[in-house]
N, C-alpha and C positions, 0 to 999 in steps of 0.2 A: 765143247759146243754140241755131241753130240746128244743132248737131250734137247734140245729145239733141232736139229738139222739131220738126225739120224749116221748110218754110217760117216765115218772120216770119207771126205771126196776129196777134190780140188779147190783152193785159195788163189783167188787174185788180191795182190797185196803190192801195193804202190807204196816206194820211199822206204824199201825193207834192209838197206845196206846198213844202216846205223840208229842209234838212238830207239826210240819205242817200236820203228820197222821191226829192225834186227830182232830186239825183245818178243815180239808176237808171231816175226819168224820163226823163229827158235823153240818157241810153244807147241806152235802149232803142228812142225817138224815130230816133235816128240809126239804129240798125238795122235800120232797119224797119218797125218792130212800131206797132201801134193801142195807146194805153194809157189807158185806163178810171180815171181818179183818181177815187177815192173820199175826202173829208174834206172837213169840217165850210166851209174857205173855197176849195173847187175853184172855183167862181166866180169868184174874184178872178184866176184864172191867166191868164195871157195868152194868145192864141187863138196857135195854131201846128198846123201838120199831122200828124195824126193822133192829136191828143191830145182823149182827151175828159174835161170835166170833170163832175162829180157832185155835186154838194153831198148831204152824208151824216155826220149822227154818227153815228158809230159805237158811241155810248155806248146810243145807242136802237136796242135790242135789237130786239126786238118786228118794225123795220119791215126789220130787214137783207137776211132772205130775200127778201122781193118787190123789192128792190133789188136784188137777183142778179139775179133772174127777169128782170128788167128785161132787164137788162143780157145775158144769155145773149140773149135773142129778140131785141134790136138787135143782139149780134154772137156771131154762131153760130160763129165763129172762133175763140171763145176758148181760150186753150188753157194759161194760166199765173197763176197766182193768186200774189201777194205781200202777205203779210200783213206789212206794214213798221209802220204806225202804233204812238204808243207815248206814254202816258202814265206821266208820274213825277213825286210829289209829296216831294222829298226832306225827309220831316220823318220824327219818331220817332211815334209810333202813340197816344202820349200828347195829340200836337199835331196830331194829324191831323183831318180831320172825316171824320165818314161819306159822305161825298158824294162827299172825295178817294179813301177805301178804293173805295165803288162806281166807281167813275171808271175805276181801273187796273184793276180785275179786271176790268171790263167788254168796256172798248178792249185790253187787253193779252193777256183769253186768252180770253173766253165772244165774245164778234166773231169774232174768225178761225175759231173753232171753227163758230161758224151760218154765215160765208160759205162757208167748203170744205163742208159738211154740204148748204148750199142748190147748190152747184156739181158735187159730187161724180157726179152720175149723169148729168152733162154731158159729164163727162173721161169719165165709164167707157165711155158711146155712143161718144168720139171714139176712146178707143184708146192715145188719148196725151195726154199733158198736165207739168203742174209744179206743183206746191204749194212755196213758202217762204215758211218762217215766220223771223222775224227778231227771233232771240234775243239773251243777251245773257254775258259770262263770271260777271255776276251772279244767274245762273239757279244755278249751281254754288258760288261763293261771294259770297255774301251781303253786303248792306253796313248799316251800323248804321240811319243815316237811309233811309228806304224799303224795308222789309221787305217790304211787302207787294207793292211793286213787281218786287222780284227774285226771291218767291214765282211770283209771275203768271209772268213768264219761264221758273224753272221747270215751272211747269205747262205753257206752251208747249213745253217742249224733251219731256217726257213725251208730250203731247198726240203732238208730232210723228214719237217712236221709235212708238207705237199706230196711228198713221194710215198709218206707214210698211207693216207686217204686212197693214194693212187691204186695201193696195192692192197688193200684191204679184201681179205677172204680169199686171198688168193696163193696163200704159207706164203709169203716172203715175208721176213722180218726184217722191220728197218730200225737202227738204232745211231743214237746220236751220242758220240762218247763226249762229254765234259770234262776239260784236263785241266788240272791245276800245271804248274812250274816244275816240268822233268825235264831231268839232268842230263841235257843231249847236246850236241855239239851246235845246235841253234840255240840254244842259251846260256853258252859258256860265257861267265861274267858277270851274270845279270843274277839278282836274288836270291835269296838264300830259301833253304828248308824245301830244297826240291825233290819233288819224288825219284826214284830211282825208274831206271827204263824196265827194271823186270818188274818192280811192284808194282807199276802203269799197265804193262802186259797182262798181267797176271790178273789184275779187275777190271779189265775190257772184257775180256774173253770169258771171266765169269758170269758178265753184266750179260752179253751175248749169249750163252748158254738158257740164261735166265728170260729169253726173250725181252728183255727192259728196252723200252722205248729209248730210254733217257739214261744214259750213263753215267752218274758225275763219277768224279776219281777221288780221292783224298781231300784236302782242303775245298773242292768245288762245291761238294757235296755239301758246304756253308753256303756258295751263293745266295740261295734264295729266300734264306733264313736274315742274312745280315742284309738281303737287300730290300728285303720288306721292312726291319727293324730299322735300321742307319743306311738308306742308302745313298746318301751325303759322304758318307765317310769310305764306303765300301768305293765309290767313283774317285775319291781322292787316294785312297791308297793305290787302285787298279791302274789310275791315270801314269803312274811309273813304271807300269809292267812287272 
């Protein structure tokens, strides 16, 4: 990423214990960079250089900001925020509990929205900086079980075209990754031909390097193609997740 963001600094990186976290963790470690994990079992991570862990839900709201706070005054370097973490309750809304609805909406778009919000006037002091939010092709089409999970998504990818305007002229780059079906322990089960967590890692952070607004990953990078052409078919396939 160093050709948008200049030297390796510090990384906030939410949801870095496993699946594409881990993957982008591990990246970015090699890189260079300091990376600040945020979630609920950063504790359990194994000690290695330059990684720091945090234990933090992210569900609880309320205490996120001074957890930024934190985290800016130990590292004044920061310069890259990833909002990766990502709750999904694949059921239909009939079977769902309220606890699962608060759950996604919480970790999926009102989190990332108070961490960039508590970070925000940190980038704008430096001049420079990265926001990514790490969406999904089901922000756009929908899947039957877990509406309100691909809702939140979309809300994120809205969030991120607003925040975009917001910061305009000011170096921060905000970028919207687009994920096809990677093989992480939130989709154990479910479909086939799924990306791997380092080949997900690996064109995020290129896409980021590259300043792109807009991320797609592998198969996403069809969305817009088959949803302008069949997109009858593209919502009846997606409708299964």
């Amino acid at each position: 990423m160093s050709s948008v963001l200049g030297n390796p600094g510090t990384v906030l990186l939410t949801g870095g214990t496993s699946g594409l976290g881990a993957a982008l963790c591990e990246r970015l470690l090699g890189q260079g960079y300091r990376v600040v994990v945020l979630a609920r079992r950063a504790a359990l991570m194994p000690a290695q250089a330059g990684l720091v862990p945090v234990g933090c839900d992210l569900a609880d709201l309320a205490a996120l900001p001074d957890v930024v706070a934190r985290v800016i005054a130990d590292h004044p370097d920061l310069s890259v925020i990833i909002n990766n973490a990502g709750v999904q309750h694949a059921r239909v809304l009939a079977e769902s509990t309220p606890a699962d609805l608060i759950e996604e909406a919480a970790v999926n778009l009102v989190a990332p929205a108070l961490i960039v919000q508590a970070a925000l006037p940190h980038l704008r002091a430096r001049g420079a900086g990265a926001v990514v939010n790490i969406s999904s092709g089901l922000a756009r089409f929908p899947k039957e079980q877990g509406g309100l999970y691909s809702a939140s998504k979309a809300g994120l990818s809205s969030f991120s075209n607003s925040l975009r305007w917001q910061v305009e002229g000011t170096g921060i780059v905000v970028s919207e990754v687009v994920l096809p079906l990677v093989d992480t322990p939130m989709t154990a089960g479910r479909g086939r031909g799924k990306i791997t967590p380092e080949a997900a890692a690996e064109a995020v952070l290129r896409g980021v390097a590259a300043g792109r607004p807009v991320i797609a990953v592998g198969k996403a990078r069809l969305l817009p193609v088959l949803g302008w052409l069949a997109p009858w078919a593209l919502r009846r396939m997606m409708r299964r997740g």
